[in-house]
C-alpha angles and dihedrals in degrees: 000000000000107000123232086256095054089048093063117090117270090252083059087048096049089046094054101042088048093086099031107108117241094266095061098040086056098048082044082056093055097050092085151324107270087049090050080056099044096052101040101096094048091041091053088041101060103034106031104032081096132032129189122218142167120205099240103124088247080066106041086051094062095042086060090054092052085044095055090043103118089220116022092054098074095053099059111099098155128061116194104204091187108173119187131252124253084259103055082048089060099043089059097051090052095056085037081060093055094042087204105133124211079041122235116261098238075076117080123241136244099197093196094061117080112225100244090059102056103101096046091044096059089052094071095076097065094035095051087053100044103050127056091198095050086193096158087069101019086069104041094044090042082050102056087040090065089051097063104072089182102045107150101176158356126220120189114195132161130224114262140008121332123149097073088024132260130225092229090056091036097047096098089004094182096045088049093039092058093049095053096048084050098049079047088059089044092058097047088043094060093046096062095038094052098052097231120146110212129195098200128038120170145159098190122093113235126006086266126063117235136185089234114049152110099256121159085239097195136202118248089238090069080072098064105114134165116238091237083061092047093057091052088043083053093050084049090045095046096105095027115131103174131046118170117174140183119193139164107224095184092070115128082007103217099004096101141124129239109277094015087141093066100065084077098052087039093051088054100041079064094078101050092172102065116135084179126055126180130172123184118192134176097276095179101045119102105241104073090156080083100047089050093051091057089055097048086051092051091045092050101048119021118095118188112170093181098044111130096159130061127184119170116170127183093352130147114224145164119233092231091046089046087040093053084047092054097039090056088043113056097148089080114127105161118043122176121184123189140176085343122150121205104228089202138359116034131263092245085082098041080054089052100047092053085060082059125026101027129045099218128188091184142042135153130169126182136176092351120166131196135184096243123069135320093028099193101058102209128171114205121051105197088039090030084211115189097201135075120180114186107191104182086174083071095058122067081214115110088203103048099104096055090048092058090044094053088041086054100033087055091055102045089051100055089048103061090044087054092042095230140107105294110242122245106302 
């Protein structure tokens, strides 16, 4: 006899299992047939739209056998790359030590690690390190990625705190640092090996940056690629929209070769498609001079015709270097601007070149700094804000975004001129 459940229309049957939890959706699934049938694309959808992975090989076992499901394959679109951090490493090879599983509880925990892999888990750090062709997980990872015909995007992030540094990262800096850089290769490897064309790649956690996050913050040597290897990374990114980065470019502080600064340009010149651009760098190390050669580099050669969406954090830039790279790139729609100093010229002109050369729907600046005076740019004296959003998308008025330019641009203006903290725009 049909129940009075599998009698509603399927869109019914989607609006009442939405806010049932995992286990009853599964026992629902299991009353009959014609139920199993109903719920199956929500189900997939919800459950299986994103899936998680190290890159430890337990993991990338498991990540094959979702890849080679008949069903459950076509419905991944996000793939989560989270790599642990240098103290999870430690702590496994502590209770690999023991050899005790499940471990005692005098050892420290690592929750996103099953019991059962531990051993093998552990065993990453030192592989990843040790060998330049990481086939062990190249293979595996290039494998599942061709068994997700729908696969959108993929996301790396680490384990704990990056962007303003953690003790538990920092803790052997060079020996992390390599590994990440190497579980960086793995990834891009697998990607062009694997044939898939992604829309989104990203290594920064959120679609906002944020001080406090879990951001792959990678080295600029991870950057250093042949130019063989950028060809193939070109073929990968054709059909790539959205790029978002987060690199320390202090690392190794004066070790360095000669052109050093152009692996990241370079990088990002390999995706000539993208309509979304974000770089993330170390706002808060003492070497900006480093920050603000990568940038030049960037202004000066990359060229995105496409590109719509613009978000620079913690960078170092010269107004003539940022004013060549708006002035190549008019398509620009979106622009976001954090925690960036203007090495020379003032923002006042940056601001005047968006009323005339770009039709802009978006802008925000926050906590922005410049040589000239005044060097903190605030807007807001009795607040002293450091922040101004202009959202032309929010006013029916096709004029509304010049008007608040040229209302900004006004104020920043005299007050450089007075030599003061500029009133509310």
């Amino acid at each position: 006899m049909i129940s009075s459940m599998e009698s509603l229309p399927v869109e019914l049957v989607d609006a009442v299992i939405l806010y049932l939890p995992l286990a009853d959706r599964q026992a629902l699934r299991l009353v009959s047939k014609h139920l199993y049938s109903l719920t199956l694309t929500t189900f997939t959808t919800d459950y299986f739209s994103k899936r998680t992975t190290t890159l430890g090989s337990p993991s990338l076992k498991r990540l094959v056998a979702a890849s080679a499901h008949s069903r459950f394959s076509n419905s991944v679109t996000v793939l989560d790359v989270k790599l642990l951090n240098y103290e999870d490493y430690e702590n496994l090879r502590r209770i690999d030590r023991v050899g005790i599983y499940p471990p005692p509880k005098r050892l420290p925990k690592v929750p996103q690690v099953k019991t059962q892999d531990i051993s093998l888990e552990c065993r990453l750090f030192d592989y990843m390190r040790n060998h330049h062709d990481a086939k062990a997980v190249v293979h595996p990872l290039s494998r599942a990625l061709k068994g997700f015909p729908n696969l959108d995007s993929i996301r790396i992030r680490v384990n704990g705190l990056t962007l303003y540094g953690n003790p538990y990262i920092n803790a052997d800096d060079k020996v992390y640092q390599d590994f990440l850089s190497a579980c960086f290769k793995a990834v891009l490897d697998a990607l062009v090996r694997s044939g898939v064309k992604l829309r989104h790649f990203t290594s920064i956690k959120g679609t906002a940056i944020r001080p406090i996050s879990k951001s792959a913050n990678l080295i600029y040597p991870a950057f250093a690629f042949s130019f063989p290897y950028l060809l193939s990374l070109q073929t990968a990114f054709a059909s790539l929209k959205s790029l978002r980065l987060s690199i320390r470019t202090n690392y190794n502080r004066n070790a360095r070769v000669p052109g050093w600064e152009n692996g990241v340009s370079q990088f990002i010149s390999a995706a000539p498609a993208l309509e979304e651009f974000a770089l993330c760098l170390q706002a808060r190390d003492s070497e900006p001079w480093f920050r603000a050669a990568v940038m030049q580099s960037i202004c000066r050669s990359v060229e995105l015709p496409a590109l719509k969406i613009l978000q620079l954090y913690g960078c170092v830039v010269d107004e003539l270097d940022m004013t060549a790279f708006f002035k190549r790139h008019t398509a620009l729609r979106h622009i976001s601007i954090s925690d960036t100093e203007l090495r020379s010229g003032t923002w006042a002109s940056i601001m005047s070149l968006f009323k005339q050369d770009l039709d802009l729907e978006y802008l925000r600046f926050q906590y922005l700094q410049q040589s000239a005076t005044p060097r903190a740019v605030q807007w807001g004296e009795e607040e002293k804000r450091s922040k101004l959003t202009i959202d032309a998308r929010k006013s029916r008025h096709s004029d509304f975004m010049i008007t608040k330019l040229s209302q900004a641009i006004a104020t920043l203006a005299a007050a450089m001129e007075a030599h003061k903290v500029p009133e509310e725009v």
